[in-house]
N, C-alpha and C positions, 0 to 999 in steps of 0.2 A: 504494500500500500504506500510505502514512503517513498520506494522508487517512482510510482505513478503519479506523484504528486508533485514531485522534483518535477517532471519530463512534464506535466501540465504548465508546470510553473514557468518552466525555461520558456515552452512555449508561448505562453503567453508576454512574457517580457520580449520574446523576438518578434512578437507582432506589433507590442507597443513599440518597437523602436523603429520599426520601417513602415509606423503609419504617418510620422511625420509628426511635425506642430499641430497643437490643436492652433486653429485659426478663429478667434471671434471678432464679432460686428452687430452691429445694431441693425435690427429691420421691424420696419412698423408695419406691426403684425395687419395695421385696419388695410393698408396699400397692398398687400401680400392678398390676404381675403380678399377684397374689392376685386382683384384682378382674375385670381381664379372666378369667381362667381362669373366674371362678365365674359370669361371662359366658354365657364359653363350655360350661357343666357340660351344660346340657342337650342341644347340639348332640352332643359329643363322647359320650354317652349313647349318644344316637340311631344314632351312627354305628358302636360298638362300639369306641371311640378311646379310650387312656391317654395323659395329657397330664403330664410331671413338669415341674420349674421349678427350677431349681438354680443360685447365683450363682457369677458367678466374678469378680466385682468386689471390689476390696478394700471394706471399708465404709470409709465416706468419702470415693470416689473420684466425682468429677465425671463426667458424662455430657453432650453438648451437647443444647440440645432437636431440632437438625434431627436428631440421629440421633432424640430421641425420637419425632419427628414422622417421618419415616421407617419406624419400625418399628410404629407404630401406624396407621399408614397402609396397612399390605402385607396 
């Protein structure tokens, strides 16, 4: 078991090292929304779909990108 935990571990330190810097930045999340929506205007048209957007974020509240990347992804 201690061996497989080593060879987890290494692993996983060799993928933190060759995923690079984390890189952060600001993005207002209403401009992000806004755009997919107007994206999506014409499918949800098509489909007879009401699509609303409504935050519940404080403003100024950080968000991480894997959730962005997460939710932009689904």
């Amino acid at each position: 078991m201690d061996q497989s935990k080593r060879i987890l571990d290494g692993l996983l330190t060799l993928a933190r090292s060759q995923a690079g810097p984390i890189r952060q930045h600001d993005v207002d999340l209403a401009d992000l929304v806004s755009g997919i929506l107007a994206g999506a205007a014409g499918e949800t048209t098509a489909r007879d779909l009401a699509v609303r957007a409504r935050s519940m974020a404080r403003p100024g509240s950080r968000v991480s990108s894997s959730c962005l990347n997460a939710w932009s992804a689904t």
